[in-house]
C-alpha positions as CSV (number, residue, x, y, z in Angstrom):
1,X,89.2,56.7,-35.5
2,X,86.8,57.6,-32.0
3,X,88.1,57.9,-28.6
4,X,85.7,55.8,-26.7
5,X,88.2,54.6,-24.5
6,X,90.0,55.4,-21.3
7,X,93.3,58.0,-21.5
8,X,95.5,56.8,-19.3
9,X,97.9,59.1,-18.8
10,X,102.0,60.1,-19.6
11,X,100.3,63.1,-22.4
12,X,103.2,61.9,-24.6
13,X,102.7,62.3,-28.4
14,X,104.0,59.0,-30.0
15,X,103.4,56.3,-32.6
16,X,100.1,54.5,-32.8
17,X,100.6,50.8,-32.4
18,X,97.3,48.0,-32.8
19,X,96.6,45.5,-30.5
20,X,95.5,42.1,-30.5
21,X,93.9,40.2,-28.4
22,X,90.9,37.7,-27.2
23,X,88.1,40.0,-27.1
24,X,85.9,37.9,-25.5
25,X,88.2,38.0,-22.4
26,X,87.5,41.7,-22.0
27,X,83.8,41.8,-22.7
28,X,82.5,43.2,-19.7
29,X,83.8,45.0,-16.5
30,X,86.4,43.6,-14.1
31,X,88.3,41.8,-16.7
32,X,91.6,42.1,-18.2
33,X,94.2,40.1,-20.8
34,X,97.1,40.2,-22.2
35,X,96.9,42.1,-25.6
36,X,100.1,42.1,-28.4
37,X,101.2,45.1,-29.6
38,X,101.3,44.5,-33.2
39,X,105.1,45.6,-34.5
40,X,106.6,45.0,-31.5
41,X,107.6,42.3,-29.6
42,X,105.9,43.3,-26.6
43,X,102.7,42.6,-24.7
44,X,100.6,44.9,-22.6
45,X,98.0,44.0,-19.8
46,X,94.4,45.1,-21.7
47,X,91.8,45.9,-18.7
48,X,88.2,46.6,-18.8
49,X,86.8,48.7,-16.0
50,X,84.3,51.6,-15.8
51,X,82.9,50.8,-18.9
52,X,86.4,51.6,-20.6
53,X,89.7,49.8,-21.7
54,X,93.0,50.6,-20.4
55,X,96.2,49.4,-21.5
56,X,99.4,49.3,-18.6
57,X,102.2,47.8,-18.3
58,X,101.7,43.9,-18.2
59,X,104.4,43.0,-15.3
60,X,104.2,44.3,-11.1
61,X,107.1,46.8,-10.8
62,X,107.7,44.4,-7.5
63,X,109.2,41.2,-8.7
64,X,107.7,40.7,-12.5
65,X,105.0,39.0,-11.6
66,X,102.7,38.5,-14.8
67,X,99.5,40.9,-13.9
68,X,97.3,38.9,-16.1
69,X,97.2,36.1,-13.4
70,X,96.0,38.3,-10.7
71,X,92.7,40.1,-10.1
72,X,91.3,42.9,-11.5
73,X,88.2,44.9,-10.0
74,X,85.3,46.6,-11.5
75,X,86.8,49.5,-11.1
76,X,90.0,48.8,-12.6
77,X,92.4,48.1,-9.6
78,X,95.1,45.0,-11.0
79,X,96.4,43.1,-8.1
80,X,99.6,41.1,-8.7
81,X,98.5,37.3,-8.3
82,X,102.4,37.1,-6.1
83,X,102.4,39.3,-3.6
84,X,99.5,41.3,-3.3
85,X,100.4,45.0,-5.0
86,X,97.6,47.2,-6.2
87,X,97.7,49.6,-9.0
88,X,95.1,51.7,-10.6
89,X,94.6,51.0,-14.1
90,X,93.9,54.1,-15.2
91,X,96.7,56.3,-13.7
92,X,99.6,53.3,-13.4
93,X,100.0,54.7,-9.3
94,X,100.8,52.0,-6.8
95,X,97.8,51.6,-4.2
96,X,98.8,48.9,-2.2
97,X,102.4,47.6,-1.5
98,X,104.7,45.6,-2.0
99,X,105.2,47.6,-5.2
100,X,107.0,51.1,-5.3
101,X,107.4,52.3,-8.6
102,X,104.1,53.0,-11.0
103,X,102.7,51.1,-14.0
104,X,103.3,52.9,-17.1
105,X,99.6,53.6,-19.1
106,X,99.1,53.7,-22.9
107,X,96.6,56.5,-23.9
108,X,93.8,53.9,-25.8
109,X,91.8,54.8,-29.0
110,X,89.3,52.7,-31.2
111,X,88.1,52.1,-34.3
112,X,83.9,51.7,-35.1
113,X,84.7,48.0,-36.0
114,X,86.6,47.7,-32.4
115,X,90.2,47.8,-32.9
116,X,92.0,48.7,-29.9
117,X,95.5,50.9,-30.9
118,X,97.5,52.7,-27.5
119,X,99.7,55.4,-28.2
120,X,103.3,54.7,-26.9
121,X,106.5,57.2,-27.3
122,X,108.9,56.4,-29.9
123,X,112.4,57.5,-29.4
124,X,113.8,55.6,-33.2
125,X,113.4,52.3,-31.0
126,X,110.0,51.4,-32.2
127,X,108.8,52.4,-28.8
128,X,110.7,49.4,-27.0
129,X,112.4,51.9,-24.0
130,X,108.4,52.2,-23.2
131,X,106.9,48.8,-23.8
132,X,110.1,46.6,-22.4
133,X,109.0,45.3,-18.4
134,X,111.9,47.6,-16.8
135,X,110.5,50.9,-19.1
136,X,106.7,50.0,-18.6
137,X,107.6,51.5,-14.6
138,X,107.5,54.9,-13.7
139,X,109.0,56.4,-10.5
140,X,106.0,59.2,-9.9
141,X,107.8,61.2,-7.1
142,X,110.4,62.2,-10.1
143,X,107.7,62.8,-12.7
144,X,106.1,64.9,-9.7
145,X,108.8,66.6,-8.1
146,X,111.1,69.2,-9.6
147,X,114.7,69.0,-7.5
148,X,115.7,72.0,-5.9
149,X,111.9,73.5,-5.2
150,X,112.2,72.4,-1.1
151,X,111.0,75.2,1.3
152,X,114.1,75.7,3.4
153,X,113.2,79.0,5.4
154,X,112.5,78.3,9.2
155,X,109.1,78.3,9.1
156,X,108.7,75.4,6.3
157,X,107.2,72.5,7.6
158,X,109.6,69.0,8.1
159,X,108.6,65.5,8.1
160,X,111.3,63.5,10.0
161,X,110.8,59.9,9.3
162,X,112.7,57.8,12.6
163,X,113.6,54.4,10.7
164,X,115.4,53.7,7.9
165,X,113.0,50.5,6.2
166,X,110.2,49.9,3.9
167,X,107.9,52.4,5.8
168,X,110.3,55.2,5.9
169,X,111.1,54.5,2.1
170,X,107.8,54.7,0.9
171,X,106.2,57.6,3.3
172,X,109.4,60.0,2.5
173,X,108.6,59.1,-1.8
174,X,104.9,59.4,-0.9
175,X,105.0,62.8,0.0
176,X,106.9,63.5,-3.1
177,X,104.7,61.7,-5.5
178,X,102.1,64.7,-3.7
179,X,104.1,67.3,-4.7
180,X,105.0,68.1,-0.9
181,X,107.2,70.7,-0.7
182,X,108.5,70.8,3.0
183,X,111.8,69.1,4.1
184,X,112.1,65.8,5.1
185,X,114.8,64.1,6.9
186,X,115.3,60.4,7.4
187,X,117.0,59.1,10.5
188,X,118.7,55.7,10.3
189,X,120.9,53.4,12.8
190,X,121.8,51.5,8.9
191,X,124.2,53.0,6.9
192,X,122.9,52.9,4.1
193,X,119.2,53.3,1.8
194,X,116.8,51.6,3.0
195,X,116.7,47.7,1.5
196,X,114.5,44.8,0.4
197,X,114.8,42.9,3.8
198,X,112.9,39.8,2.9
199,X,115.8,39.1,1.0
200,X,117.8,39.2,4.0
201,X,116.0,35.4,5.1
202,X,115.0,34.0,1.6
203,X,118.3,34.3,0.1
204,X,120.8,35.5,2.1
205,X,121.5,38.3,-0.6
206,X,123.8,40.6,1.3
207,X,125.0,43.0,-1.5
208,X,123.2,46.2,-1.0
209,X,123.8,47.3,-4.6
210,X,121.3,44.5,-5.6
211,X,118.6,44.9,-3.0
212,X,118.6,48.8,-2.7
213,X,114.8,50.2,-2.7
214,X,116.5,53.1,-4.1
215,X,119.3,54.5,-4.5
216,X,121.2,57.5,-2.5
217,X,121.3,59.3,-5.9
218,X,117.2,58.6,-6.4
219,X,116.5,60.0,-2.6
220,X,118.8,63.7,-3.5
221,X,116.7,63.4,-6.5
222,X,113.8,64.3,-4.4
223,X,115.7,66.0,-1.7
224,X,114.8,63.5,0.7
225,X,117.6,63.9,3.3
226,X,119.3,60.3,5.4
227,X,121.1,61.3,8.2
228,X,123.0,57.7,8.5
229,X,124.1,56.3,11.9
230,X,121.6,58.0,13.9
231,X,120.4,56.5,16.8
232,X,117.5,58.0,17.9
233,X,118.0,58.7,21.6
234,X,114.6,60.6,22.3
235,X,111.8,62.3,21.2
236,X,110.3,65.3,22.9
237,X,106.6,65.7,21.6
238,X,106.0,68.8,23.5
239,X,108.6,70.4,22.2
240,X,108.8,68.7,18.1
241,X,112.6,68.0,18.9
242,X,114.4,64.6,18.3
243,X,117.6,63.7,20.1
244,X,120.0,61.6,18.4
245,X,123.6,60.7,18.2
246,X,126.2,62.7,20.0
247,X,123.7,65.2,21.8
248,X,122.4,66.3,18.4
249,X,118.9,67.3,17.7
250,X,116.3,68.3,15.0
251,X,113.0,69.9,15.3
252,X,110.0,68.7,13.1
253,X,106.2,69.5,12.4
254,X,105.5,66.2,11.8
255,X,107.3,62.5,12.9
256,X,106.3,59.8,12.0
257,X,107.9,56.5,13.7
258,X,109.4,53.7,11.8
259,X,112.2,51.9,13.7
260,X,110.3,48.4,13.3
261,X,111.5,45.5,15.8
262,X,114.9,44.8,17.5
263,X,115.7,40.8,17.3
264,X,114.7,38.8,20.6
265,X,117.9,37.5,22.4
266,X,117.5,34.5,24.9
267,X,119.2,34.8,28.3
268,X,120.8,31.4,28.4
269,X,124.0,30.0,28.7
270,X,126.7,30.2,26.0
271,X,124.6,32.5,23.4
272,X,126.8,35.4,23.8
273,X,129.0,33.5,22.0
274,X,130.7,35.2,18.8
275,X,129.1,32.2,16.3
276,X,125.6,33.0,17.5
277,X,124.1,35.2,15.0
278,X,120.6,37.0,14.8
279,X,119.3,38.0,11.0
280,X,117.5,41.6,11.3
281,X,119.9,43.7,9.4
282,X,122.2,43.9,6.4
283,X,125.2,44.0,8.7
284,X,123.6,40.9,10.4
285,X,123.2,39.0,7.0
286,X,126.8,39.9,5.9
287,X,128.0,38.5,8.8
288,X,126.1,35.5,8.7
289,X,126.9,34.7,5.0
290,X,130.4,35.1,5.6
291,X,129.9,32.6,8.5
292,X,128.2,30.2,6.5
293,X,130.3,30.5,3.6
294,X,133.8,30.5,4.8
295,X,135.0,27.4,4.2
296,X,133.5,26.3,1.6
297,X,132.5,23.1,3.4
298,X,129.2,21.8,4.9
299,X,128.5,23.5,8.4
300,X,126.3,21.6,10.9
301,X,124.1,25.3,11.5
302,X,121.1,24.8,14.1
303,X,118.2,27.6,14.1
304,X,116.4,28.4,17.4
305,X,112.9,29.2,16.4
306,X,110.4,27.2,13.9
307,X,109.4,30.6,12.7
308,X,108.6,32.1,9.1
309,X,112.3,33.9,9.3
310,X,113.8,30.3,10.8
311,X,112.6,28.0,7.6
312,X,113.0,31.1,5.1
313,X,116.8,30.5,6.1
314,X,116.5,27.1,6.2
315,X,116.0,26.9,2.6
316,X,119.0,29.4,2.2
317,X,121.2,27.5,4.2
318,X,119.8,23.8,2.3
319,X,123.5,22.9,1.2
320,X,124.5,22.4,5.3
321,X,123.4,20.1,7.6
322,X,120.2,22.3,9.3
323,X,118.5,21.1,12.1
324,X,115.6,23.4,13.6
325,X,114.5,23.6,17.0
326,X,110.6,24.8,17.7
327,X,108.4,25.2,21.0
328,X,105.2,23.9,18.4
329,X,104.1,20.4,17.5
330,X,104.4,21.8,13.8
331,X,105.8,25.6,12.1
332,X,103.4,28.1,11.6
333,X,100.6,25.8,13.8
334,X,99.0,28.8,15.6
335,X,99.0,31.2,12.2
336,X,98.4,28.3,9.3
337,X,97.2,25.6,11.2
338,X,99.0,21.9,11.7
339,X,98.2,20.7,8.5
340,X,99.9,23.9,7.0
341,X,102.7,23.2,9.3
342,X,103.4,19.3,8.5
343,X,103.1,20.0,4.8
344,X,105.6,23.0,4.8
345,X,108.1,20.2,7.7
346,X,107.8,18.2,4.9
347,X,109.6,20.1,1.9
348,X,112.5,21.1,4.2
349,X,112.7,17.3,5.2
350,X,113.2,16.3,1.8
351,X,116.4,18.5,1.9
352,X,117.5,16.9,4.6
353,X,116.6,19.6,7.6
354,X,116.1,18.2,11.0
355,X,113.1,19.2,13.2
356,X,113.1,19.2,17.2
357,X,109.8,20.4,17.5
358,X,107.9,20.6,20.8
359,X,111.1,21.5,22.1
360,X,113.3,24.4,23.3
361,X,117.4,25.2,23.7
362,X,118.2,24.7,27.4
363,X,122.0,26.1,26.6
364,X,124.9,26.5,24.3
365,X,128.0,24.3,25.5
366,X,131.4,26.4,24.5
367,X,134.3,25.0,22.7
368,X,136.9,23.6,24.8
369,X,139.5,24.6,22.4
370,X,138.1,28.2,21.6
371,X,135.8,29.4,24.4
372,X,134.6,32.9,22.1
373,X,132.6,30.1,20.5
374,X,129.8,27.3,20.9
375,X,130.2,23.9,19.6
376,X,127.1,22.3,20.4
377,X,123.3,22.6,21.9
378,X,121.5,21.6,24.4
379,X,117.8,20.8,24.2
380,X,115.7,20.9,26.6
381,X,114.8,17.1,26.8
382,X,118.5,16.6,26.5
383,X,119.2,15.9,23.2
384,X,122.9,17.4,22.0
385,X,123.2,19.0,18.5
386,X,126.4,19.9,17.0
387,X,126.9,23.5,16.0
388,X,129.0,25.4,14.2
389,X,126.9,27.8,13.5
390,X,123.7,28.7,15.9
391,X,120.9,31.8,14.6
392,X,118.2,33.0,17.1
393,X,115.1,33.2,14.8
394,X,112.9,34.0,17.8
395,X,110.9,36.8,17.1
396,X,111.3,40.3,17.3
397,X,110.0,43.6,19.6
398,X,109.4,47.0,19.1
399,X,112.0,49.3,19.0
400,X,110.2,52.2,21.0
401,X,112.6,52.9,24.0
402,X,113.2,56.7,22.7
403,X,109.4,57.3,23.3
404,X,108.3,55.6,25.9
405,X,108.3,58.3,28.2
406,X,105.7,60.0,26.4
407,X,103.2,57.6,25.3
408,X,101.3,54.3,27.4
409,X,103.3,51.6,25.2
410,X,101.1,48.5,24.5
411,X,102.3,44.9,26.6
412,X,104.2,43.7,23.8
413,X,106.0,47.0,23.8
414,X,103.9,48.6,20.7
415,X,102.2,51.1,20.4
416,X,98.2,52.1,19.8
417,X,97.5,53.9,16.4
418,X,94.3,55.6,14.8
419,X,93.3,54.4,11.5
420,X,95.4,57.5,9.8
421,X,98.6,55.9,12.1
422,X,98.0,58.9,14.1
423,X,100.2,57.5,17.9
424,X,97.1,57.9,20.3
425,X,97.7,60.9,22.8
426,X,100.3,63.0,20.4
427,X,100.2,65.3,18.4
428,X,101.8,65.4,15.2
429,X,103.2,61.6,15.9
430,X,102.6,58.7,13.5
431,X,104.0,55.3,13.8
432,X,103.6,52.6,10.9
433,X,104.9,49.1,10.2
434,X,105.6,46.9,12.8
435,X,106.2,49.1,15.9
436,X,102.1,49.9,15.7
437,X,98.7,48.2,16.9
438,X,96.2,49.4,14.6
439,X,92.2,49.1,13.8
440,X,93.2,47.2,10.1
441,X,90.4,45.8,8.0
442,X,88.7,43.2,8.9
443,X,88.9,43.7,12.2
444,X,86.2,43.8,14.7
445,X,84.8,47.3,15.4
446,X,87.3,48.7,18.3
447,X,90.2,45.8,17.9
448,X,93.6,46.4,17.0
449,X,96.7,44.1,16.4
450,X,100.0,44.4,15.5
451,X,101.3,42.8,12.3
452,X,105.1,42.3,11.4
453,X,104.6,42.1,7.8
454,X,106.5,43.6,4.9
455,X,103.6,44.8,3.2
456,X,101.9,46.2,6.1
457,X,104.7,48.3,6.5
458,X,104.6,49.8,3.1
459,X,101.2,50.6,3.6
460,X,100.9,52.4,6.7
461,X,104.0,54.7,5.2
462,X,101.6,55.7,2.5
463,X,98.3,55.8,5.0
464,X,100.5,58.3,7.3
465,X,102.2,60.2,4.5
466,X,98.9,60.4,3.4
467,X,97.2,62.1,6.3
468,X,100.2,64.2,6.6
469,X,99.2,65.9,3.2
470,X,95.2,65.7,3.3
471,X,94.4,65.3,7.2
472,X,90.6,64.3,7.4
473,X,90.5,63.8,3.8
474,X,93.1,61.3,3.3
475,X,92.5,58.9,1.0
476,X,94.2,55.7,2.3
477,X,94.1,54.6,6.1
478,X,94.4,51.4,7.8
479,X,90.9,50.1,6.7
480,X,91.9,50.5,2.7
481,X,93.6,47.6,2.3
482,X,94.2,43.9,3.8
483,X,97.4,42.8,5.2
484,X,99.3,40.4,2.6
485,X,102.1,38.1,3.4
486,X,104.4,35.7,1.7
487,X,107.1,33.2,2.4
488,X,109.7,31.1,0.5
489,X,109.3,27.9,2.0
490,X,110.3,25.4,-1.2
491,X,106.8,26.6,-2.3
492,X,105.5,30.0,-2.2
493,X,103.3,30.7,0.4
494,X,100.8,33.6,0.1
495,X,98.5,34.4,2.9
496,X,96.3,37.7,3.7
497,X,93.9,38.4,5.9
498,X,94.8,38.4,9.9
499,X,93.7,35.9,12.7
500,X,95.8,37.0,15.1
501,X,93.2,39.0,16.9
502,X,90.3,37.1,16.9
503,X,91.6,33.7,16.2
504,X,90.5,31.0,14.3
505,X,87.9,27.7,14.9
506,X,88.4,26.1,11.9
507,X,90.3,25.5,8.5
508,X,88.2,25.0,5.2
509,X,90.6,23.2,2.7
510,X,89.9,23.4,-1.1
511,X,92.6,21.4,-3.7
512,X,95.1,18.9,-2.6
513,X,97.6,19.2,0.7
514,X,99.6,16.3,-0.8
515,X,100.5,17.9,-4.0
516,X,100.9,21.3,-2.8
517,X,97.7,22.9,-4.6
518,X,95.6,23.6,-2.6
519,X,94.1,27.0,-0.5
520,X,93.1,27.1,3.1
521,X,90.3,29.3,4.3
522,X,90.6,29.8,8.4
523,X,87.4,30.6,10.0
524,X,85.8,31.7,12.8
525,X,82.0,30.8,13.2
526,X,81.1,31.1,9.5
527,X,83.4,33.9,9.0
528,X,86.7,33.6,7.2
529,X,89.3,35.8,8.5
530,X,92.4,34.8,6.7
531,X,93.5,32.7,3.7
532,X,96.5,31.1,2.7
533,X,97.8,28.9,-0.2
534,X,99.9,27.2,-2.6
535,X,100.0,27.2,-6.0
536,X,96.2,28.0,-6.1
537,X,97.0,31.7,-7.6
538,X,95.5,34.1,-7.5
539,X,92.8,32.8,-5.3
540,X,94.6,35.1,-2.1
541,X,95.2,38.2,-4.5
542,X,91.4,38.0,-5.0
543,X,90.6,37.3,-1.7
544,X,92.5,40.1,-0.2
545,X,90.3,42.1,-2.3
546,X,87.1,40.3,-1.0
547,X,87.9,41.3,2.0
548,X,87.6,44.6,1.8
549,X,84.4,44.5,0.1
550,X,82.8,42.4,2.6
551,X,82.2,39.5,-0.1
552,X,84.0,36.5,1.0
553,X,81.7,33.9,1.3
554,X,81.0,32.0,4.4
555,X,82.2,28.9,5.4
556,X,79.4,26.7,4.6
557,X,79.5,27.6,1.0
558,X,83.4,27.1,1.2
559,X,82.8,23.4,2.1
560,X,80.4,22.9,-0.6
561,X,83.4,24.2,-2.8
562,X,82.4,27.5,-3.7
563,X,85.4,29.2,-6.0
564,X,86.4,32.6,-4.7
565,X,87.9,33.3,-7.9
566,X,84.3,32.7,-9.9
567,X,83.5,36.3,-8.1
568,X,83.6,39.5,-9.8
569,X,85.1,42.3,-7.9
C-alpha cells in the first residue's frame, strides 16, 4: 500500500478503514464527494485538490450543513453551500466564518489499483467518537494551547478585546489557535460568553446554555480572561490604558475594538413606554420572549422597521397577529431589489402578517387604564394599529463614544480601518465587525463601507488577530474573503457580495421568483457586485468564491444563462 495521497493531519495512529465512493466524481481537481467508510456507519467528505485526495469531516462545524453541496476550489478550500464558512481541506482550520471550530482530517493512503483507506483513531468504538458529525470538529486553540503557559510578568504583551460578540470570540481563540502567549482580557457590558446572536431574531432562542459560542470553562481553558459588566468608559491611545466601570483601568499593547452597534431609538411620543422593546441583546430577547409569551394568548405585536431583524422576528412571532410598518415600497428594496422584496412580503403574508409599507409611526398612544404602557400606533397617514406589544427594528449605530475623542469618527458614527483593521491614525488600535468602514473585496480601489453582518464580524476578528501575531505578513486581511449574509425569512436567504457602496443598475434573474428558486445577480454596468438567492444552493457559496478570484462573469453572459456553478474554482 503507497502513500500517493494527501496527510491531513491529527498524527494519530489508528485503524485503517476503506472507502467507497463515485470515483468519477473526484477525477480531477476542485472536486469533492461524499465517500463511506466501509465498517462504519459514517460518511466522510472525499476532496480532490492539488493533485491529492483529502478526506475531512463531511458536515460545517456551524450548523451541519452537508459540505458536499457547497464548493470546493482547486486548491482544496470547502465552502459550506448554507452560510458561507471556509475550511482548508488539508489542515481541517476554519478560513472564513461563520464557522469556529476545525474540520477533523483523516490521514489518506492508496492502493496501486486505487482504493482510497483514511486512518481514523479507534478508542474500542470502531472509531465512531472520530467519524460521528459532533467528533469530526476540532477546537484548534486547545490542541494548540497548553493552559497555564500565559506570560504574566509586566512586560508580557496584552491584547484587550473591547466587546463581548462574535469578533471578540473569535480574535481572543485566534490568537490561541497561534500559539500566542501574551494575556488577553475581554471587556463585556453582557454578562455572560459571548453568544450566537442571529438567534436572537430568527428564533427568539433566549437560553444562553443553548446558544453559547463557548463556554466560560472553554475561554479558562485558554486563559482568555472576561471581565463581565464592563462598560468601557474611555480609551487613552497615548497612554495604552482603558477606563472602565467604577474608575477602573487596564493597560494593553494591543486593543482591538469590538462593541458593534447600539439599537436606534426614535424620539416620538409614547415609545418610552415599558412594552416597547428593542432586540440587540440577550437580556433584550429575554425580555421580549417573556413579553410575547406571557399569556399564552395571541398578542396583536407591531414592528417599526421592514428590516432583515424586523421580518426575521416576524417569522418568530407567526402565532400573533403581526403587522409591520416600513418607510419602503417593499423590505429589503434598496439591498435585494423590489422583486426580492414582494416575494419575501409574500411568505410572511401567507402567515397572516400585515404590511404598512411606504409608511412610518407618527406616535404611540398610552393606555388609558395603565399609562407605563402603549395600546396602539399611530401611522403616519393616520391609520391606528392595536398594540400590545411594539419592537423598534430600526437599525443600529456604532457604539464608539469611549473613542471618539481620539480618532475622526466616520458620519454614521464608524470608524475608518486599513485592510489589517488597523483604526486609521492609532497605534496599536484595531476595530472589526460592525463598528468599522473597511477597503473589503470587491471594492473599488480606495472605497470603504461598513457592513453589519455576522460573518463579517468573524472575519475581521481573525484578519486583526492575525496582524496582531504576523504584522506585514499576515495572512488574512479584509481583501481575503467576501462578505456573506443570510436571513430566515420562511425561505433561506443567502446573499454575498456588497452593493452598498457602489450601488446597483440592474438585477439579472436566473430560475423562477414564483416558486422560490431562483438566484439574482445585481449589477452595475456589466459588473456583478452581489448575489443573492433561494433555494439555488450553492450558487452564492460559489460565487462568494468567484469573487475573490475576479471570475464572475459579466452580466451579458448572465442573461444568456450562463451557470456560475459550471466554473471551476
Amino acid at each position: 500500500m503507497s502513500s500517493s495521497t494527501g496527510s491531513q493531519g491529527n498524527n494519530v495512529q489508528g485503524r485503517k478503514y476503506e472507502l467507497e465512493f463515485d470515483h468519477t466524481k473526484v477525477d480531477r481537481n476542485g472536486t469533492k464527494t461524499e465517500a463511506k467508510v466501509l465498517g462504519t456507519a459514517f460518511n466522510v467528505l472525499l476532496v480532490r485538490a492539488k493533485n491529492q485526495y483529502f478526506a475531512t469531516a463531511g458536515k460545517c462545524s456551524h450548523y451541519g450543513a452537508p459540505l458536499v453541496n457547497g464548493a470546493v476550489t482547486s486548491n482544496g478550500r470547502i465552502v459550506c453551500p448554507w452560510h458561507g464558512a471556509c475550511f482548508n481541506s488539508a489542515t481541517g482550520d476554519v478560513e472564513d466564518s461563520p464557522a469556529i471550530s476545525a474540520l477533523r482530517t483523516f490521514p489518506i493512503s492508496s492502493t496501486e489499483d486505487g482504493r482510497l483507506f483514511i486512518e481514523v483513531k479507534d478508542e474500542g468504538d470502531g472509531g465512531s467518537k472520530f467519524l460521528q458529525p459532533e467528533g469530526c470538529w476540532r477546537n484548534k486553540a486547545t490542541e494548540v494551547y497548553e493552559k497555564g503557559s500565559v506570560q504574566n510578568q509586566a512586560s508580557a504583551p496584552h491584547v484587550c478585546i473591547v466587546g463581548g460578540g462574535k469578533g471578540a470570540s473569535v480574535a481572543a481563540e485566534y490568537l490561541r489557535e497561534r500559539n500566542y502567549k501574551g494575556r488577553i482580557t475581554v471587556l463585556t457590558r453582557e454578562d455572560v460568553t459571548p453568544y450566537d446572536r442571529p438567534k436572537l431574531s430568527k428564533t427568539l432562542m433566549h437560553d444562553h446554555s443553548k446558544i453559547a459560542l463557548r463556554s466560560k470553562e472553554y475561554y479558562d481553558e485558554l486563559d482568555i480572561e472576561f471581565r463581565f459588566k464592563s462598560n468601557v468608559n474611555k480609551i487613552d491611545p497615548k497612554t495604552k490604558t482603558i477606563y472602565y466601570g467604577d474608575n477602573e483601568s487596564l493597560n494593553y499593547s494591543k486593543v482591538i475594538l469590538a462593541t458593534g452597534g447600539e439599537a436606534n431609538k426614535l424620539p416620538l411620543p409614547g415609545l418610552d413606554a415599558s412594552n416597547v422593546y428593542c432586540l440587540r441583546s440577550l437580556a433584550d430577547g429575554t425580555k421580549l420572549a417573556a413579553a410575547t409569551n406571557e399569556s399564552g394568548q395571541k398578542k396583536n405585536i407591531v414592528i417599526i422597521g421592514s428590516s432583515f431583524i424586523g421580518l426575521e422576528l416576524a417569522i418568530a412571532l407567526k402565532d400573533h397577529n403581526v403587522s409591520i410598518v416600513g418607510m419602503d415600497s417593499a423590505p429589503f428594496a434598496k439591498i435585494m431589489g423590489e422583486e426580492m422584496g414582494n416575494a419575501i412580503k409574500a411568505l410572511h403574508e401567507q402567515n397572516g402578517t400585515h404590511f404598512y409599507l411606504n409608511n412610518s409611526i407618527k406616535e404611540a398612544k398610552k393606555s388609558l387604564g395603565d399609562s407605563s404602557i402603549v395600546d396602539k400606533v399611530v401611522l403616519k397617514d393616520g391609520q391606528i394599529l392595536p398594540a400590545e406589544v411594539v419592537v423598534l427594528a430600526v437599525g443600529v449605530k456604532p457604539n464608539l463614544s469611549y473613542i471618539a475623542d481620539h480618532v475622526q469618527l466616520e458620519k454614521d458614527g464608524g470608524v475608518k480601518v486599513d485592510k489589517n483593521c488597523r483604526v486609521q491614525g492609532l497605534e496599536d488600535v484595531y476595530a472589526v465587525g460592525d463598528i468599522a468602514h473597511a477597503p473589503y473585496a470587491g471594492l473599488p480601489e480606495n472605497v470603504i463601507t461598513r457592513i453589519e453582518h455576522w460573518d463579517v464580524a468573524g472575519n475581521t476578528g481573525r484578519v486583526a488577530a492575525n496582524h496582531i501575531l504576523l504584522g506585514e505578513n499576515a495572512e488574512y486581511t479584509t481583501k481575503t474573503f467576501t462578505p456573506f449574509f443570510w436571513s430566515a425569512q420562511g425561505k433561506q436567504i443567502r446573499y454575498c457580495g456588497n452593493n452598498a457602496a457602489e450601488g446597483f443598475d440592474d438585477i439579472v434573474v436566473q430560475g423562477s421568483v414564483p416558486d422560490y428558486k431562483f438566484a439574482m445577480f445585481y449589477t452595475k454596468g456589466e459588473k456583478v457586485v452581489s448575489v443573492s438567492s433561494i433555494m439555488k444552493d450553492p450558487t452564492v457559496s460559489q460565487c462568494s468564491r468567484l469573487f475573490l478570484t475576479g471570475s464572475m462573469p459579466t452580466k451579458s453572459q448572465l442573461k444568456e444563462g450562463f451557470d456560475v456553478c459550471s466554473i471551476d474554482l
